[in-house]
matplotlib code that plots the C-alpha trace (Angstrom):
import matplotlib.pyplot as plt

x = [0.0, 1.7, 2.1, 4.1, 4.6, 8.5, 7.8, 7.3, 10.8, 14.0, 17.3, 20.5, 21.1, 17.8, 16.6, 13.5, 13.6, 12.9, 10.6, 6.8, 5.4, 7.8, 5.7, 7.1, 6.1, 6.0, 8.0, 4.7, 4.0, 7.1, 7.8, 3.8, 5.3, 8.6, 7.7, 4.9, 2.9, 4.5, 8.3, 8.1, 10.3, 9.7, 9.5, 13.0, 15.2, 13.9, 15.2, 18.2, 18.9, 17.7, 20.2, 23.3, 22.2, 21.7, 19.1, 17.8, 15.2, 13.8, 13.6, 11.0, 11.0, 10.6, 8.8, 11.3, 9.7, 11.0, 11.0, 9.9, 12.4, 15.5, 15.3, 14.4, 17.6, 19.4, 18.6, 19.3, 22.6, 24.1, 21.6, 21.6, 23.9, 25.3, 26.8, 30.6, 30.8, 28.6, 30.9, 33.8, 35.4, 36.4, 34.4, 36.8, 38.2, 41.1, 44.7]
y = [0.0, 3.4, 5.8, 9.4, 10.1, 10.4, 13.5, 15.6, 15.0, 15.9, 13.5, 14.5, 17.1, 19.1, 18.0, 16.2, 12.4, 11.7, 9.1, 10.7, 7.4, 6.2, 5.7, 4.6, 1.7, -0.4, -4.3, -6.0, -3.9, -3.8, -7.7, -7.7, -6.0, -7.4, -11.1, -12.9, -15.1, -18.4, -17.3, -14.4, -14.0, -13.4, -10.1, -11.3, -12.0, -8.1, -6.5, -8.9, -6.6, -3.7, -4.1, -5.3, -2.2, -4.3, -2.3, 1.5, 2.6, 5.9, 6.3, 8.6, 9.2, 5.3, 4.2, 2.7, 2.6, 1.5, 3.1, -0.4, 0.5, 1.5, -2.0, -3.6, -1.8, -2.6, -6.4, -6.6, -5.3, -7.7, -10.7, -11.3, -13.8, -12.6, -14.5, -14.1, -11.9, -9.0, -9.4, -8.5, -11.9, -14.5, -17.3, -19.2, -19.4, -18.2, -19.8]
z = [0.0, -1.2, 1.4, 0.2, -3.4, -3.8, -6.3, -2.3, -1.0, -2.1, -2.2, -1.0, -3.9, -3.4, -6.0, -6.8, -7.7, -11.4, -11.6, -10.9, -10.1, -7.9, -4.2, -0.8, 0.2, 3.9, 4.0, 3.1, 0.2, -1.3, -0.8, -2.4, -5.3, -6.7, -5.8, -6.8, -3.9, -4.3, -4.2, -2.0, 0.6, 4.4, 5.7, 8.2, 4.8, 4.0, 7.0, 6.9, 4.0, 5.4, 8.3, 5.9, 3.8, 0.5, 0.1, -0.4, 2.5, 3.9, 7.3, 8.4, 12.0, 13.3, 10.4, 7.1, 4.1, 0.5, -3.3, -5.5, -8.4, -6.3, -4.3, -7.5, -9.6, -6.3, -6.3, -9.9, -9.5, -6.1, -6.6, -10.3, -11.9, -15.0, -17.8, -18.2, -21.3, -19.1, -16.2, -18.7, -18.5, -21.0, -19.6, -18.7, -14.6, -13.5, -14.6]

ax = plt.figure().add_subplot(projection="3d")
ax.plot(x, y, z, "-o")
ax.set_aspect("equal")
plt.show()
């Protein structure tokens, strides 16, 4: 369940975030979101990367709250496995 439109804040810059449609979103709604209902996660692996700072989150006051597409870009980039010639490598292991 959305709660703030990110368009109302300001990131460290001052400036205004680009996407318009990005929301913020609680643990349960942003787990609702990226994953469907048979491989979802629990709500423990999410603050597990919360706490290791895996992840992107707003705190606001004692509430945390989450921006879908900068978890999702942020997943993609440290949990995705990538084939050799996108890391760079030759595909072969070291020698």
């Amino acid at each position: 369940m959305p709660l703030a439109s990110v368009t109302n804040m300001t990131n460290a810059a001052g400036t205004a975030p680009q996407t318009r449609s990005s929301r913020l979103v609680d643990a349960k709604g942003l787990l609702e979101q990226l994953f469907d209902a048979r491989s979802r996660p629990s709500e423990r692996w999410l603050r597990i990367q919360q706490k290791r700072r895996a992840i992107p989150f707003y705190r606001i006051g004692r509430l945390v709250r989450f921006d879908v597409e900068a978890v999702r870009a942020a997943l993609n980039r440290r949990l995705c496995v990538h084939p050799p010639s996108e890391r760079g490598g030759t595909g072969k292991g070291k020698r």
